[in-house]
C-alpha positions in Angstrom: 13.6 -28.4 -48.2 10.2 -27.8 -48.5 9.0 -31.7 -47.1 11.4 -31.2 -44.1 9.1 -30.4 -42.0 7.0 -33.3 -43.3 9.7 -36.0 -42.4 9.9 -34.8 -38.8 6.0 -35.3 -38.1 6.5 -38.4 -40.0 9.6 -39.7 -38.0 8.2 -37.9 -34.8 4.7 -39.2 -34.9 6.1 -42.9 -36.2 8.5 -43.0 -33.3 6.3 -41.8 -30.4 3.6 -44.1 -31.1 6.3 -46.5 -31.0 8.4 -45.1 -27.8 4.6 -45.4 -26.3 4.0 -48.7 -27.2 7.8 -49.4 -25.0 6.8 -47.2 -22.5 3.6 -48.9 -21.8 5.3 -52.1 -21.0 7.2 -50.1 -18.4 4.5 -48.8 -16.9 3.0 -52.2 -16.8 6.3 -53.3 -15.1 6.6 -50.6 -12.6 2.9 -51.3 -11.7 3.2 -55.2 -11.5 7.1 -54.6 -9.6 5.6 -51.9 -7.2 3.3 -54.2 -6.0 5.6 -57.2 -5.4 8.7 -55.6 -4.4 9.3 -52.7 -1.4 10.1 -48.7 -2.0 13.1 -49.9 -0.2 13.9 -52.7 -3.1 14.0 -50.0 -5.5 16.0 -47.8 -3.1 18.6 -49.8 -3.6 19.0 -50.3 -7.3 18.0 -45.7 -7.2 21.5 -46.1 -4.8 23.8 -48.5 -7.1 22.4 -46.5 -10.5 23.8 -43.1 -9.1 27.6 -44.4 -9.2 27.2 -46.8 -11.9 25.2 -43.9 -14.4 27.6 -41.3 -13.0 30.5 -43.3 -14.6 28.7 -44.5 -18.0 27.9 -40.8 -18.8 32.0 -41.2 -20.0 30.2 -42.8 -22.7 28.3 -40.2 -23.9 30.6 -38.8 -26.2 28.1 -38.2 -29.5 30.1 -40.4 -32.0 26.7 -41.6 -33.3 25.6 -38.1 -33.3 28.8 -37.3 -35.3 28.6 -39.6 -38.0 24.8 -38.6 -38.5 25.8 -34.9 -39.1 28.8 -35.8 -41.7 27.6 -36.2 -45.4 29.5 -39.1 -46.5 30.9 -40.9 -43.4 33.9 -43.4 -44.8 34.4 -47.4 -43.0 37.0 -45.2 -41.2 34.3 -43.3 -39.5 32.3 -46.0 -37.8 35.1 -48.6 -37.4 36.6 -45.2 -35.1 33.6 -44.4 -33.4 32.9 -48.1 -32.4 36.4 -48.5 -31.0 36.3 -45.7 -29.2 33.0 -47.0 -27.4 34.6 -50.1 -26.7 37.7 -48.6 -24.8 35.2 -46.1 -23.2 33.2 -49.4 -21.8 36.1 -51.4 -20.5 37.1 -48.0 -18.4 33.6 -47.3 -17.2 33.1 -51.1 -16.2 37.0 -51.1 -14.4 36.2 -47.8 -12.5 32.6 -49.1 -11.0 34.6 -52.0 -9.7 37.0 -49.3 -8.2 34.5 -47.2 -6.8 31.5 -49.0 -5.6 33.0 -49.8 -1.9 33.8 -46.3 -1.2 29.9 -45.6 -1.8 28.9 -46.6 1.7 30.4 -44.4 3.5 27.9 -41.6 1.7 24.8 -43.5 0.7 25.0 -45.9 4.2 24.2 -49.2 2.3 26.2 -51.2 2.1 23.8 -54.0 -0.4 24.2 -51.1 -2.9 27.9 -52.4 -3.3 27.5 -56.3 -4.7 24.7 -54.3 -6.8 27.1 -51.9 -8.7 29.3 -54.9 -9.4 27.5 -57.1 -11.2 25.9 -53.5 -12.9 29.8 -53.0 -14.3 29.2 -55.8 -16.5 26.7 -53.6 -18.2 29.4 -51.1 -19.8 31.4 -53.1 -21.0 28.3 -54.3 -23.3 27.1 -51.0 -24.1 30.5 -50.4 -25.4 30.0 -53.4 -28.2 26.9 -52.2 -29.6 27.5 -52.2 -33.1 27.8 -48.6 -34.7 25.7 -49.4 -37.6 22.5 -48.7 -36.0 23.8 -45.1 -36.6 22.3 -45.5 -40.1 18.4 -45.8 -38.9 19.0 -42.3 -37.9 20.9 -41.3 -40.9 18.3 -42.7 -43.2 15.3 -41.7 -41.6 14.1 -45.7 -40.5 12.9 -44.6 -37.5 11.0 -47.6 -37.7 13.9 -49.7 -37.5 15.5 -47.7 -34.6 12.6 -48.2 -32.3 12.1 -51.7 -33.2 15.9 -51.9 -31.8 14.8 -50.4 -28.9 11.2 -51.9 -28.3 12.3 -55.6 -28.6 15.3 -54.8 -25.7 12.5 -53.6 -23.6 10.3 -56.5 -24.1 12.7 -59.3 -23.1 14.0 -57.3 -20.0 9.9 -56.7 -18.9 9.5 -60.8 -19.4 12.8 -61.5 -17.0 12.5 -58.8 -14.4 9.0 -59.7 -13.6 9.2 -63.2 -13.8 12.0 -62.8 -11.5 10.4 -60.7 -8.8 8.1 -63.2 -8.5 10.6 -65.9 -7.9 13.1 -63.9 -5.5 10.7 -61.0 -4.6 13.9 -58.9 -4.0 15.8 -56.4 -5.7 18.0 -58.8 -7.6 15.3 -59.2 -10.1 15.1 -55.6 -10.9 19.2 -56.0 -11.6 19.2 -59.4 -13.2 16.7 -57.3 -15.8 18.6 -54.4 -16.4 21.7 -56.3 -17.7 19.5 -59.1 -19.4 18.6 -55.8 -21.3 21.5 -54.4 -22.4 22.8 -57.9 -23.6 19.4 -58.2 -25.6 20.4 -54.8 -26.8 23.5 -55.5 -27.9 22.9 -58.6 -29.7 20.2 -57.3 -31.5 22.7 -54.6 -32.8 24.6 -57.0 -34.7 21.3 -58.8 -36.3 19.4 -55.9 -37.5 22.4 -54.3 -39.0 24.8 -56.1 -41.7 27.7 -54.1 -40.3 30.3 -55.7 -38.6 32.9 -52.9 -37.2 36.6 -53.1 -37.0 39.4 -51.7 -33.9 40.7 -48.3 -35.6 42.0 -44.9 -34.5 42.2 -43.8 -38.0 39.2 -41.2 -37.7 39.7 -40.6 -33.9 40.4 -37.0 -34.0 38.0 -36.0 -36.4 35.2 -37.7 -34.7 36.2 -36.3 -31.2 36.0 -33.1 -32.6 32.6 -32.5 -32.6 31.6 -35.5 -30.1 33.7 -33.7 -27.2 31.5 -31.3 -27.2 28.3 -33.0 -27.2 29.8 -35.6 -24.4 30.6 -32.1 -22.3 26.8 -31.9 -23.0 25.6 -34.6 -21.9 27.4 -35.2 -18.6 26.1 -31.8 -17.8 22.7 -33.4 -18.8 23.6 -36.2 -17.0 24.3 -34.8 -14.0 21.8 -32.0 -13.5 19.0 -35.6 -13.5 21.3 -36.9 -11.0 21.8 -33.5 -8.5 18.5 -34.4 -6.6 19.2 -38.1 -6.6 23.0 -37.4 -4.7 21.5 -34.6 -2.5 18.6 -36.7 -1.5 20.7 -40.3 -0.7 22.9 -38.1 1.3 19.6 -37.0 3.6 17.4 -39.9 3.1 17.5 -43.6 3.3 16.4 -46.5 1.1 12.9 -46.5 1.5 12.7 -42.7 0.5 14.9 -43.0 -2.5 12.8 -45.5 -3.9 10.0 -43.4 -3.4 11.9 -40.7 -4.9 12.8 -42.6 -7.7 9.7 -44.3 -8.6 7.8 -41.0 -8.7 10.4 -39.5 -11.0 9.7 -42.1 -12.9 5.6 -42.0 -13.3 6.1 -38.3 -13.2 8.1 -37.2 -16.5 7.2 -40.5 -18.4 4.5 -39.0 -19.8 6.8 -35.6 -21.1 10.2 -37.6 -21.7 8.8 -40.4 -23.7 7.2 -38.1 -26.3 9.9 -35.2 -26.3 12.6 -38.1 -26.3 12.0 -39.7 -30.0 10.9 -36.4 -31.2 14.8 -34.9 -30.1 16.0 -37.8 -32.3 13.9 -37.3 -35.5 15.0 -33.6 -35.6 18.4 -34.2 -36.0 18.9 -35.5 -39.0 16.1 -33.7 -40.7 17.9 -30.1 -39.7 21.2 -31.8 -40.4 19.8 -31.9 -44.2 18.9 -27.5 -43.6 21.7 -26.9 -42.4 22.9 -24.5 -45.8 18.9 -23.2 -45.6 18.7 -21.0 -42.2 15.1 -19.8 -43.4 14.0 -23.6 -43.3 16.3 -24.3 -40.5 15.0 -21.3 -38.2 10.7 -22.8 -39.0 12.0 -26.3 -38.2 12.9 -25.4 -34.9 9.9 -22.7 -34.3 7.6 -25.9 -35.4 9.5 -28.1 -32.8 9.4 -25.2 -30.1 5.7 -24.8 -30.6 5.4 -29.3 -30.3 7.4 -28.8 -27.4 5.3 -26.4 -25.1 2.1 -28.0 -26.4 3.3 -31.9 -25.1 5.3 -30.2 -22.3 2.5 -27.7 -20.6 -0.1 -30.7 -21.3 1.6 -33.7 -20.1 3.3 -31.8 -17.2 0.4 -29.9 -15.8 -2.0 -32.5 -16.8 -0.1 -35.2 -14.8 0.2 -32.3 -11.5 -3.4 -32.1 -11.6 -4.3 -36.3 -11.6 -0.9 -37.0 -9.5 -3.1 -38.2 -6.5 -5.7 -40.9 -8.3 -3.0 -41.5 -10.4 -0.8 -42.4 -7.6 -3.5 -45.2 -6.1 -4.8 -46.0 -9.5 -1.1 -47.1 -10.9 1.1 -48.0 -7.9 -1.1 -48.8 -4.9 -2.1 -47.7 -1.3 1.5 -47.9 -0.1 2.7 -45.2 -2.3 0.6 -42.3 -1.4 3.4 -40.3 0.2 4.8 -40.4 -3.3 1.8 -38.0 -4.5 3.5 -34.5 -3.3 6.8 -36.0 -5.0 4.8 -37.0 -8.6 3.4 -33.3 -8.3 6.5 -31.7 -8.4 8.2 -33.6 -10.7 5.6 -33.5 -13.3 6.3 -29.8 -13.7 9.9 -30.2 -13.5 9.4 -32.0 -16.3 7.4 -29.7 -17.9 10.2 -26.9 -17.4 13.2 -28.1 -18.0 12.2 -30.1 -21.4 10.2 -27.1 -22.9 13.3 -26.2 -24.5 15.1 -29.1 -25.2 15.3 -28.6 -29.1 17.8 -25.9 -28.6 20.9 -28.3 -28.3 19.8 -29.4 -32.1 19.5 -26.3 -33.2 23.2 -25.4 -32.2 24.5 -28.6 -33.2 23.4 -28.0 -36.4 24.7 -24.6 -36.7 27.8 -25.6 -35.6 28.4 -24.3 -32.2 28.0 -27.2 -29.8 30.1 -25.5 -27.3 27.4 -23.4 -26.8 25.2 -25.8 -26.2 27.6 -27.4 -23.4 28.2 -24.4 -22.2 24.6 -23.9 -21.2 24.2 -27.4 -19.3 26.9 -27.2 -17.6 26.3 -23.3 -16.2 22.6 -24.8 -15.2 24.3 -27.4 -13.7 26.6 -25.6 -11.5 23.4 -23.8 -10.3 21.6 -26.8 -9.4 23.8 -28.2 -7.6 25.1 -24.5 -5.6 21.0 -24.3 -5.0 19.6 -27.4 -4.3 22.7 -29.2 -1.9 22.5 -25.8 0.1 18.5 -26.5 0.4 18.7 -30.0 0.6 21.4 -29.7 4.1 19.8 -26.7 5.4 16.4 -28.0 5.5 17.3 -31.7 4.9 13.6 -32.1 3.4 12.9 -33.6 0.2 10.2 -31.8 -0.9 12.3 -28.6 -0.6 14.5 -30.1 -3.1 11.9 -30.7 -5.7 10.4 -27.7 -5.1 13.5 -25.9 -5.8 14.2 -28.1 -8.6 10.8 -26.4 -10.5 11.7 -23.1 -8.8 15.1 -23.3 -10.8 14.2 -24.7 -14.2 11.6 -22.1 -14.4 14.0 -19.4 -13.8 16.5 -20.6 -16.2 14.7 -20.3 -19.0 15.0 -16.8 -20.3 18.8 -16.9 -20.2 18.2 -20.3 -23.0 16.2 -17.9 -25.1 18.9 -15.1 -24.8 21.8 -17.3 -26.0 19.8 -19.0 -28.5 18.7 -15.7 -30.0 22.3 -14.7 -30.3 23.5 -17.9 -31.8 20.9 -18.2 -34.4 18.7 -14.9 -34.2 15.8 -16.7 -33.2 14.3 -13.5 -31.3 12.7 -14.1 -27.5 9.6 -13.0 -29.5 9.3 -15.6 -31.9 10.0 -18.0 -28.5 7.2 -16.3 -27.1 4.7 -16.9 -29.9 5.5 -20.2 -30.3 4.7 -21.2 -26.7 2.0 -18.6 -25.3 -1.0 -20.6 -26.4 0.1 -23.8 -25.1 1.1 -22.0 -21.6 -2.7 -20.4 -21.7 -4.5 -24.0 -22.7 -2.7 -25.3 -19.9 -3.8 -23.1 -17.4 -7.1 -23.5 -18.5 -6.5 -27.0 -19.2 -6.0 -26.7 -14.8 -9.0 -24.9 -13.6 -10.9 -27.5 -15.9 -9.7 -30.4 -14.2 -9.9 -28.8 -10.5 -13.6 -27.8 -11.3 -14.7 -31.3 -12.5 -12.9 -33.1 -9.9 -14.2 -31.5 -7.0 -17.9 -32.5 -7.6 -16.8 -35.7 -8.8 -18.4 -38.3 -5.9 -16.8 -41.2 -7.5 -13.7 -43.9 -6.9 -10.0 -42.5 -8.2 -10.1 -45.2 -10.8 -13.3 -43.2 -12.3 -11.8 -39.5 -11.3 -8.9 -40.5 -12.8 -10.4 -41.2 -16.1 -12.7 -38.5 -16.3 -9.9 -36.1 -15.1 -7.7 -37.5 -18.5 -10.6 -37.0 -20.3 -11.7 -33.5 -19.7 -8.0 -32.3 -19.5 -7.4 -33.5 -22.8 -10.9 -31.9 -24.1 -10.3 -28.3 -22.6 -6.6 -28.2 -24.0 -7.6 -29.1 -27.2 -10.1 -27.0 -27.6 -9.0 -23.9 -26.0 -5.3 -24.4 -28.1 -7.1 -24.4 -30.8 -9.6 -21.4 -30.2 -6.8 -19.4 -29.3 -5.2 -20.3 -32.5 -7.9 -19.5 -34.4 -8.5 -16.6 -32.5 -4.8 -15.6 -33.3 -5.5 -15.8 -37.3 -4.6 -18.8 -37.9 -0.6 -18.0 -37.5 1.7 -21.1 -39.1 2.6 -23.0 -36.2 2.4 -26.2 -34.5 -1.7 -25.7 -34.5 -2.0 -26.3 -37.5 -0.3 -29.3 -37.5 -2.3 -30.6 -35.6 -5.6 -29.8 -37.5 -3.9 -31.4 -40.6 -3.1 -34.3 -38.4 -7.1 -34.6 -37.3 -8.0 -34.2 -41.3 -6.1 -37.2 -42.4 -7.4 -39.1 -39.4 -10.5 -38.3 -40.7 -10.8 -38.9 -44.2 -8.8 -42.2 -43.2 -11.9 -43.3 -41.2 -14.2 -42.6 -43.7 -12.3 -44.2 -46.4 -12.6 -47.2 -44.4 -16.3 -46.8 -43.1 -17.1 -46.6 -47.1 -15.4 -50.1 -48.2 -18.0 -52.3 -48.7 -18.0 -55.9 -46.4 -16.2 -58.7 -47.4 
């Protein structure tokens, strides 16, 4: 077990770089689409997603997830798991037909209906994906996983934009979505050689563990989609777009490394699972990753929000910036622990796991639809999004530490560096901005610049300062060493 640790930097760092290179063609797309199309355009599609992701969370029901944590999965297994998603897909696609009329009566838009429609189509392709891409997680090709992923993205960033320039309406951004998920699913069936079957044979046993990680995920689901309901019962188009697109530029930066990180655990703890010693360091390691990309990116992207704001979408977004601010630290908050579901998959108790989203869930929504109709102001429901996610984190660490024994100090000394850096990390940027005399574009880029300098180096110091402890620091020295003697290597081969 001893190179675990070294397949989840290498499956980590291989798919973030890659997830980056995806995410960068959205951000491209949400720049070039915020500048052709209205907040109100994108209010729309933020209106039709609600119902039509509300219903595909059915979907969610971890049979990937199961087949990666069994040791020998049989033809059984994946031929189950696949017809299961298919049945799952023709449901969610028949009950978006259903229910998308009744949605006006709430959301007061009546375009939103046509929109979740044509959107139904989009389950009952998701539902065909071919179950074999399981095996890029199961055989640690996380290369081959994001490729799956990054090619989907490509093709739906070519259509959507070339559309918007045609129509210059929100029909392009939901022509792209589906052109995506039928990209997706074809490429399912060409980068993997297996072709799956209708069977109920393995039904049970896969459901077994999946039920619980499908009670997860709705709970996951839903606690992203709280604000969105609360704030499309209050607001109109125009706002949820606003909404929505600074959700967007807001946790990007935290999401899209914690995401592919998440999926390259899995299966590398799945392998500890009879070695709690190894287990218990794998996850310390991943806490201590966690606070230092969480606290950075979150914080960091607070502190640009209102260059980055002009910089990225334009003058007619700047009411957005408050939004961008809170959200970034929501972000920070509510992903800083997001290794825990792993952890208790792993061991076994997935229940426990659910259990935990869905009691934060019933508090977000108690809190935040009583703030949202009392004050009918959506800046009070970010704020008390943060407000929440903050508190909510010492009652992870308590049940995690009773589950596993992972003690709220070892939590604590995992993530009290980063949560120092970052504060510094603040008062660096504030400082340099305010004597800064020049354009956002250059603010912005000397604000990246020195935030990423003072975290560094005061994560670091404090590290050192610390004796050196065995944690995610050093990880990151050992990562600065190999890029090192890499570049030196090369600087000392002699010109073709």
């Amino acid at each position: 077990m001893k190179g675990s640790g070294a397949h989840m930097l290498k499956g980590s760092a291989w798919m973030i770089s890659l997830r980056w290179a995806m995410r960068l063609i959205g951000v491209v797309s949400t720049i070039i689409l915020a500048r052709i199309l209205t907040p109100q355009d994108f209010g729309i599609v933020a209106v039709a997603m609600i119902l039509v992701g509300l219903f595909e969370m059915l979907n969610m029901t971890g049979q990937a997830a199961a087949i990666v944590r069994l040791e020998a999965p049989t033809r059984e297994h994946y031929d189950s798991a696949w017809t299961v998603s298919v049945a799952i897909g023709l449901f969610i696609a028949a009950a978006i037909l259903i229910a998308a009329p009744f949605t006006e009566h709430y959301f007061h838009e009546p375009r939103a209906i046509l929109v979740m429609q044509c959107l139904a189509v989009r389950a009952v392709l998701g539902g065909l994906e071919n179950i074999g891409t399981v095996d890029f997680s199961r055989e640690l090709r996380f290369d081959r996983f994001f490729v799956y992923n990054v090619v989907t993205k490509v093709l739906q960033f070519v259509l959507t934009v070339t559309l918007a320039v045609v129509l210059r309406n929100y029909w392009a951004l939901v022509v792209g979505i589906l052109a995506g998920q039928a990209s997706r699913t074809a490429l399912s069936y060409w980068m993997s050689p297996f072709r799956p079957r209708l069977s109920f044979a393995r039904t049970g046993e896969i459901w077994s563990f999946s039920i619980w990680t499908f009670a997860r995920s709705v709970a996951g689901y839903l606690q992203t989609q709280v604000d969105n309901i609360a704030i499309g019962g209050i607001a109109g188009a125009a706002m949820m777009g606003r909404y929505t697109v600074a959700k967007d530029i807001a946790t990007s930066p935290t999401q899209e490394i914690m995401t592919p990180m998440i999926a390259a655990l899995f299966p590398v703890m799945s392998k500890c699972r009879n070695d709690p010693e190894e287990l218990h360091r794998l996850y310390l390691r991943m806490l201590g990753w966690s606070a230092i990309i969480c606290l950075s990116t979150g914080v960091g992207v607070a502190m640009v929000a209102p260059d980055m704001v002009r910089v990225i979408l334009g003058p007619k977004w700047i009411d957005a910036t408050p939004l961008v601010v809170f959200m970034a630290l929501n972000a920070a908050t509510a992903t800083l622990l997001s290794g825990t579901g792993t952890l208790l998959d792993v061991l076994g108790k997935p229940g426990l796991s659910a259990q935990i989203q869905w009691t934060r869930f019933a508090l977000f929504t108690a809190v935040i639809f009583a703030v949202a109709w009392s004050f009918r102001s959506v800046m009070a429901v970010v704020e008390t999004r943060v407000i929440v996610s903050a508190l909510f984190i010492p009652s992870v660490i308590f049940a995690v530490r009773n589950a596993s024994g992972v003690s709220a100090r070892d939590h604590l000394s995992a993530m009290w560096r980063p949560a120092l850096a970052a504060a510094g990390m603040a008062l660096a940027i504030w400082g340099v901005h305010g004597i800064n005399p020049f354009g956002p574009l250059i603010r912005l880029s000397v604000d990246v610049l020195v935030g990423a300098l003072s975290f560094t180096g005061l994560l670091l110091g404090l590290w050192e300062l610390s004796g050196r402890p065995r944690a995610a620091e050093g990880d990151i020295l050992t990562l600065l060493e190999h890029a090192r003697i890499k570049v030196l290597r090369f600087s000392a081969q002699p010109a073709n």
